[in-house]
Every structure is written in C-alpha cells, then in structure tokens.
C-alpha positions as CSV (number, residue, x, y, z in Angstrom):
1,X,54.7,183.9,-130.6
2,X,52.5,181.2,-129.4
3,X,50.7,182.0,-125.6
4,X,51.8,179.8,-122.9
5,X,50.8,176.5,-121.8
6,X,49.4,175.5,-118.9
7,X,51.4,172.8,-116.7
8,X,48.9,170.6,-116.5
9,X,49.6,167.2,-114.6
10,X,47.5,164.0,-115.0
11,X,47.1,161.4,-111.6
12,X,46.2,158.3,-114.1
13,X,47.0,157.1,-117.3
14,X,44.1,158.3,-119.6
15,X,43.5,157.1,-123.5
16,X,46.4,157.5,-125.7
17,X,44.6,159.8,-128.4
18,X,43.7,162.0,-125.3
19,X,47.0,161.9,-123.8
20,X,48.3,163.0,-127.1
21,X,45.9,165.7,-128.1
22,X,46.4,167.0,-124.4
23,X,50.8,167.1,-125.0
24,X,49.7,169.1,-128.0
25,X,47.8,171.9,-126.0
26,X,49.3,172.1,-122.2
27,X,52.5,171.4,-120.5
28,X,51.2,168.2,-119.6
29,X,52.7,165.6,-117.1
30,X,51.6,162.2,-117.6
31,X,51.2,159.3,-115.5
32,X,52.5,156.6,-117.6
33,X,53.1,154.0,-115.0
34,X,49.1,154.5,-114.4
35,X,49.8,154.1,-110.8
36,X,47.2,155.4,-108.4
37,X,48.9,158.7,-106.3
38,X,49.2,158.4,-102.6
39,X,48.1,161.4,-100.2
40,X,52.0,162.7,-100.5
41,X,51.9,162.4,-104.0
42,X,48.4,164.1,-104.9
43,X,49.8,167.2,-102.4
44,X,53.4,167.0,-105.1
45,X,50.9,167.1,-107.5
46,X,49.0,169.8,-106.5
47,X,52.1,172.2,-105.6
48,X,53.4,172.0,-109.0
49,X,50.6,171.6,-111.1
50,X,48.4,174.8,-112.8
51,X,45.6,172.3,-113.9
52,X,45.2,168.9,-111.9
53,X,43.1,166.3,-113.6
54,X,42.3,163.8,-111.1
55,X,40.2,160.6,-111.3
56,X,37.6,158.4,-108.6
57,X,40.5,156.9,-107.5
58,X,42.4,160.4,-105.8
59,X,41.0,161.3,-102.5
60,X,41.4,165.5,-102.7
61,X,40.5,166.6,-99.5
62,X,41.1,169.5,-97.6
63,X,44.3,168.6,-96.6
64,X,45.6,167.7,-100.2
65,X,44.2,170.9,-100.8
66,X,45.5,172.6,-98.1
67,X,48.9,171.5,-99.6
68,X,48.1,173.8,-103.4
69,X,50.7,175.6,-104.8
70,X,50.0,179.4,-105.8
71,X,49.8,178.8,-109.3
72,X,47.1,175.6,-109.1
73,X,44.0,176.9,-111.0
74,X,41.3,173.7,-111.4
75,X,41.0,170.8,-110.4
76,X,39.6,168.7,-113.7
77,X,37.9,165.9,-112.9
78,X,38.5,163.2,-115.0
79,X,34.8,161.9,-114.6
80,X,31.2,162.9,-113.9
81,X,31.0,162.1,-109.7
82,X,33.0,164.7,-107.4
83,X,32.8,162.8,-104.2
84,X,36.3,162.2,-104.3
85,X,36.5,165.6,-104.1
86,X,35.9,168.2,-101.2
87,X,34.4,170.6,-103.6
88,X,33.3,173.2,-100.5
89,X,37.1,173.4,-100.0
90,X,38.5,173.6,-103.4
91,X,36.0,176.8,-104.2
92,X,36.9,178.8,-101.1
93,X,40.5,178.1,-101.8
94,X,39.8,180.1,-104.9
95,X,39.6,177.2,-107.3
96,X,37.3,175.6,-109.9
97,X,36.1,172.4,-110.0
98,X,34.9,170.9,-113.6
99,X,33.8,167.1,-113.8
100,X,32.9,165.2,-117.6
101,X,28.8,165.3,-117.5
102,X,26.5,163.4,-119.7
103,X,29.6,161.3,-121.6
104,X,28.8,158.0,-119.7
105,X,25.3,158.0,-119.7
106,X,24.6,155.7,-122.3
107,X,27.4,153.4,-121.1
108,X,26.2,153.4,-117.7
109,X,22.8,152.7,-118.5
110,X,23.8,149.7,-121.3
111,X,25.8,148.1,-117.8
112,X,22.9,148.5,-116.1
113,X,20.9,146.6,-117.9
114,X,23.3,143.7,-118.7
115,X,23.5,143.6,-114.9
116,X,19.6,143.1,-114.5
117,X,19.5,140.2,-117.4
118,X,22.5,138.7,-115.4
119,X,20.9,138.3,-112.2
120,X,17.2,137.9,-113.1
121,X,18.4,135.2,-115.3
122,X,21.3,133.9,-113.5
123,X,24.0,134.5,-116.3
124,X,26.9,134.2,-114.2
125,X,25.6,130.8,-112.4
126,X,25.2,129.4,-115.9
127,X,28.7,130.2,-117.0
128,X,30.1,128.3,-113.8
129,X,28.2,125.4,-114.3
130,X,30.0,125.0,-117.4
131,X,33.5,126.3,-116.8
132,X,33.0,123.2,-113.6
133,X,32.1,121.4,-116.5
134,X,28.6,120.3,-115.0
135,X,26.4,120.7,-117.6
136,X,25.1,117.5,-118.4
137,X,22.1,118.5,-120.6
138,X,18.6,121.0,-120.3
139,X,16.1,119.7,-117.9
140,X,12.3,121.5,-118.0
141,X,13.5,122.9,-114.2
142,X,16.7,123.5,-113.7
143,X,18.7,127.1,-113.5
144,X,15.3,128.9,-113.8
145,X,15.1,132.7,-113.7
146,X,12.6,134.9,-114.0
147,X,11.0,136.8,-117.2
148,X,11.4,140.8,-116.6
149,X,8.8,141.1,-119.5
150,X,5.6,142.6,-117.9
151,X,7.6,143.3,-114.4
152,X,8.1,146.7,-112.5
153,X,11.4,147.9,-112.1
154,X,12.0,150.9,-109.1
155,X,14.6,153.6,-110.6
156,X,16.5,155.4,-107.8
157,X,17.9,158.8,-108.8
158,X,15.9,160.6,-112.2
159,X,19.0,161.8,-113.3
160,X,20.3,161.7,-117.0
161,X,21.3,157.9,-116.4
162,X,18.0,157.3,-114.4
163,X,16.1,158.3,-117.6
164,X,18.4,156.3,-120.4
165,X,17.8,153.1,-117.8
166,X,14.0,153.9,-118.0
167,X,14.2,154.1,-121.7
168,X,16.2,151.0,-122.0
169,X,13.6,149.1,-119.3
170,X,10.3,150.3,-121.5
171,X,11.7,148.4,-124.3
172,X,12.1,145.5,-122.2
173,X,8.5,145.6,-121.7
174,X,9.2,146.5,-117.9
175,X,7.0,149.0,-116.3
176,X,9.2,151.9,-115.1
177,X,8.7,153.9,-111.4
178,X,10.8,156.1,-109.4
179,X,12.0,157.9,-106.5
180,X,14.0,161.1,-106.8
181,X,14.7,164.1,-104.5
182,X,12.1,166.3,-107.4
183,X,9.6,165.1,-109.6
184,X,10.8,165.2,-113.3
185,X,8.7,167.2,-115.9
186,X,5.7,166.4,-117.1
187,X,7.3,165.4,-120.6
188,X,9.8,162.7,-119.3
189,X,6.9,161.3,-117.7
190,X,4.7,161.5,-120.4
191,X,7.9,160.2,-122.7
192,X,8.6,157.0,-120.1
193,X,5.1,156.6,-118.9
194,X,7.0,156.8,-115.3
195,X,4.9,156.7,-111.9
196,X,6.7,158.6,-109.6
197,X,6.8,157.7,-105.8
198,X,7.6,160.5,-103.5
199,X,7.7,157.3,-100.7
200,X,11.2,155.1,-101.2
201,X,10.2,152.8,-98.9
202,X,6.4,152.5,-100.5
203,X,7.8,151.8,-103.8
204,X,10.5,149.3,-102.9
205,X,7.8,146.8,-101.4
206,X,6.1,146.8,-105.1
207,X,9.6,146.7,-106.9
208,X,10.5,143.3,-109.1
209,X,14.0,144.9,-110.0
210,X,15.7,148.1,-108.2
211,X,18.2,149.7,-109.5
212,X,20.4,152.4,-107.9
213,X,21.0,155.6,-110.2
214,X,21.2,158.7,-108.1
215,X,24.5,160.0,-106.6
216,X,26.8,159.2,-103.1
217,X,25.8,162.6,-100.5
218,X,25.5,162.1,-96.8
219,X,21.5,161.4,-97.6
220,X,22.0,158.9,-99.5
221,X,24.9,156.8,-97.6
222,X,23.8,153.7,-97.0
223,X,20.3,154.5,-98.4
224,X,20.1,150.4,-98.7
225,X,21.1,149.9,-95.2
226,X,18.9,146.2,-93.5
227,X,16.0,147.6,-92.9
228,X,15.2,148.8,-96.5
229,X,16.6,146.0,-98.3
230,X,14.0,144.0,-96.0
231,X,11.3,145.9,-97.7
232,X,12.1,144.2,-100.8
233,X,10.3,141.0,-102.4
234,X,12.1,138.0,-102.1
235,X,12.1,137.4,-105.7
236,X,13.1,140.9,-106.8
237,X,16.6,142.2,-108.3
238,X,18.8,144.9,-107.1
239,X,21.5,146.5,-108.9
240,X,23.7,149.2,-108.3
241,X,26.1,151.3,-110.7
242,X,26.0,154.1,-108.8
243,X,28.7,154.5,-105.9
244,X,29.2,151.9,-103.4
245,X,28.7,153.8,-100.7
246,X,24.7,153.6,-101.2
247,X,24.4,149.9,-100.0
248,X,24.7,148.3,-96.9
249,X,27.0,145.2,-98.6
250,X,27.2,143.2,-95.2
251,X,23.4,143.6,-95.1
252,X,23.3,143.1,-99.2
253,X,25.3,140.0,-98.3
254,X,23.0,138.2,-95.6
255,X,20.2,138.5,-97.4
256,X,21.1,137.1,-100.4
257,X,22.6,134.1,-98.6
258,X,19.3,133.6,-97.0
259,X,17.0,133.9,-99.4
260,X,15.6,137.2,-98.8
261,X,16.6,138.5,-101.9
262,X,17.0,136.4,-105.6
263,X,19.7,138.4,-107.0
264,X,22.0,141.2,-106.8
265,X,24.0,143.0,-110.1
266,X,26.9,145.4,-108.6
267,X,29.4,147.8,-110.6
268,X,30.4,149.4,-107.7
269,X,31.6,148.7,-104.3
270,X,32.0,150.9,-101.4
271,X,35.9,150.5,-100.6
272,X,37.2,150.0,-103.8
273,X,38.8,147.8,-105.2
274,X,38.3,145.6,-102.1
275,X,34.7,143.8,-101.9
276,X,33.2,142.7,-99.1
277,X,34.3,139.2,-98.6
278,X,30.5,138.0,-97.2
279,X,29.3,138.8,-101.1
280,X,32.2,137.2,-103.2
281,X,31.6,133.6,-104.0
282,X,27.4,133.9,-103.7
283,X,26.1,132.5,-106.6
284,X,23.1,134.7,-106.9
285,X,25.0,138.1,-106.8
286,X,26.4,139.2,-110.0
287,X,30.3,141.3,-109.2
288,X,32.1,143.2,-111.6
289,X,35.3,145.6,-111.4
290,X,33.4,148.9,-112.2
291,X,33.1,148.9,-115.8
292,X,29.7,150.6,-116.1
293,X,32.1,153.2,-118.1
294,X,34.8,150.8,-119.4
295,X,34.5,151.9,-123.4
296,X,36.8,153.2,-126.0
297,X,34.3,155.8,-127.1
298,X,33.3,157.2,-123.4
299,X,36.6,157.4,-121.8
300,X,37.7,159.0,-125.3
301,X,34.4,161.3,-124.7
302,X,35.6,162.2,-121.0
303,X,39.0,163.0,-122.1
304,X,37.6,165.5,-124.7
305,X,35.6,167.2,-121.5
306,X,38.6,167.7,-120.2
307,X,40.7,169.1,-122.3
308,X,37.4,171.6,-123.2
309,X,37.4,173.0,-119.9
310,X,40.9,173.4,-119.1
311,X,41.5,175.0,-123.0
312,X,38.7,177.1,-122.3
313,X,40.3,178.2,-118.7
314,X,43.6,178.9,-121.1
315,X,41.6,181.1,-123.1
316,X,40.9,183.5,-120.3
317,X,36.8,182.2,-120.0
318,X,34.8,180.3,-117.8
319,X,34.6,176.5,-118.0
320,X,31.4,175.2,-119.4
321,X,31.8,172.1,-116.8
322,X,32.4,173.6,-113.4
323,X,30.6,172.0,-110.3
324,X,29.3,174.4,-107.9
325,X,28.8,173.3,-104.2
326,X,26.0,171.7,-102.9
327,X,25.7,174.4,-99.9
C-alpha cells in the first residue's frame, strides 16, 4: 500500500512538466487560472493545504498565517527571496520555510548584463528610433554610448549572483569592486581580482556602472534613496535586478530626467506590477517586467527545488532548503 500524499496546494500556475511530476507525488491543487490569490484566498489556502507553495507575488504575513489550518506543515517558496514572507512568524507557528537557492543565478546574472549593454549603449532608444521610423542613416555623432571596456563597475550584495555578475563583467574587460555586509574569501577575490569597499558611499563616487545584487531587509530599503544616487557620476549606469524596494524610483526618476545620471537598467520595481509613472517614457532608463528569471530551464530548476523539499518533508527528514530567520 502506497504511503499517503501530502495535499499540497499551489498559489500560481508553475511549468507544466513540474506541475505534472508534482500531481504524480502529492495531492496537489493547482492554480490553473494562474490568477494571483487575494489575502482571503492565501488564508483558504493555508487552512486546507499540508504544503503551501507560494510565489513573490503572495504576501504571507502574520495574519495569513495567523489564519493556518492544524495540518499546514511548510510553506514552499516557489523562489529564492522570502520577503514576501514573515518568516519570524511562520517558524514560531511551528512551521518551515524552504525557498529554491542557487537555480537563478546564472539567469539573473545573464539579465544583468544585457541590462548594462542596454543602457550604456542605449539599446532601447535605438529600437524606438526605428519602430518611429526615424532612422534616416549613421552619422559619426549620433546615439552615442559609452564603451564599458576598461570601466569600473560597483557590485552591491557578494552573494552567489554578485559573483556570476563579477565573472560575467571581467570578461567584459570591466574592472569589478564591491560592497557587501562581509568581505568574501580570499579565493573569490583572488578568482575576480575584486577590490572590496567596506564604504558604499566611497565606492559609488568612483563607479562607471552600479548594479544592485544583494537582498530587500529593512537595511537595505531604499539603500538608493537621493542622496546616494547623488554620489554617482553623471555618466555612470545603474541597474537593479534585485527587489524594487532598494531604490528610491521617484529619486531614480529626477535624476535621470535631469541629467544627473546617463542611464538606468531595472528588472524590478518596488510595487509591482505598477511602475512609477515619473520613470516610464524616459528614454535613458531601460524597464522590463521582471524577467531576470524568465527561462524554461530555471523555472523548470525552481520547480525541481520544490518538489525536493516537500518529498523530502514526506519522507519523514529535514528539508535541505529551509530558511532560518534572520533574528
């Protein structure tokens, strides 16, 4: 007799060879509308559900997880951030928290640099000239960029994304710095011939290209607030695929449309899917829906993550994945 399946119910629509593969192994409950829950529906969710799998769009706080039925278990992230989540809560409401680590950092950092090409060399302006059908033939001086050959580039957050962007930026012939809460290891170091700044705000005055890398706490909310993006060179880059949260985007905004910054690449926005109206329409800032993660093979890698922890939690052992609170 074969052991019983967890009920495990699913907030979004996920890939279909992970949907199927997850029908195989739980009692799962699908989302096949792919409609985002509402508070009312996340706290249905949670009352029946043995296994939640949740995803950056459901906001679990303690409320929604006040709202648990006896039998909910884990709550498996479908993703690597938890700041959807109130993870404090979940844990001393008895449960466990497991995210997807390491599947999207390759993706992530890919975006990242497409994002710093696009707005040091003003991709997107070039493709609106000729969908307005105003290209009318190259001239020595017109839509000028700048080379990133030879240039610094500031990484913000050392993390396993930080590194494959540093990686990625050395071959670009860019030479790579950093801020980060710790210094990494010697090795990395050595491996990314990195200069560490212990100083954000010394290293952002000497930055051609910034880009954002380390995750949405209540230290780094609005780490890009006015005053810091005022630090910056007028010529110099920023891009963000990190969380939205981490930039000031009315202040982003105003100094882009002054001239106080050339360019801006952003994945991410901090009430999503809105964008801050003073950004869309600027011609130097590059905008896209958050697809720093957006391919087959990651999401496919996520959903594997997944359905690892939650078929090791139905095999009486600890999930490899579980996120333990910050304090």
């Amino acid at each position: 007799m074969s052991a019983r399946k967890l009920k495990v119910v699913l907030t979004r629509k996920l890939p279909e060879a992970v949907e199927t593969r997850m029908r195989e192994l739980f009692d799962t409950e699908l989302n096949l509308d792919d409609r985002a829950f509402g508070e009312e529906e996340l706290k249905a969710a949670m009352s029946r559900a043995e296994v939640l799998v949740p995803t950056i769009t459901d906001r679990i706080d303690a409320d929604v997880i006040a709202a648990r039925g006896p039998q909910l278990r884990m709550i498996a992230n479908f993703g690597a951030g938890v700041d959807h989540i109130d993870v404090n809560a979940a844990v001393e409401a008895g449960l466990i928290v497991t995210n997807t680590p390491g599947v999207l950092t390759e993706d992530t950092a890919d975006m990242t640099m497409a994002l710093i090409l696009s707005a040091a060399r003003r991709v997107v302006e070039g493709q609106a000239v000729i969908d307005r059908g105003e290209f009318h033939g190259w001239t020595p001086t017109w839509m000028m960029g700048r080379r990133i050959w030879g240039k610094r580039i500031g990484i913000v957050g050392m993390g396993r994304i930080g590194q494959a962007v540093a990686r990625r930026a050395r071959a670009f012939g860019l030479s790579v710095h950093y801020h980060n809460r710790r210094r990494v290891g010697p090795a990395v170091e050595e491996e990314l011939n990195a200069t560490w700044w212990d100083d954000l705000d010394q290293m952002l005055r000497r930055m051609d290209i910034v880009s954002i890398n380390c995750p949405h706490t209540p230290q780094t909310h609005k780490l890009f607030d006015a005053r810091r993006l005022a630090l910056l060179q007028p010529h110099a880059v920023l891009v963000n695929t990190a969380r939205g949260e981490i930039v000031d985007e009315a202040a982003l905004a105003a100094a882009l449309r002054e001239g106080r910054l050339a360019g801006a690449g952003l994945d991410v926005f901090e009430r999503e899917p809105l964008v801050h109206p003073d950004l869309l329409g600027l011609p130097n800032a590059t905008l896209l829906p958050h697809m720093g993660s957006a391919t087959v093979e990651g999401r496919i890698d996520m959903g594997e993550r997944v359905i690892l922890n939650i078929k090791t939690l139905q095999d009486g052992h600890r999930p490899p994945d579980r996120v333990i609170p910050a304090n």
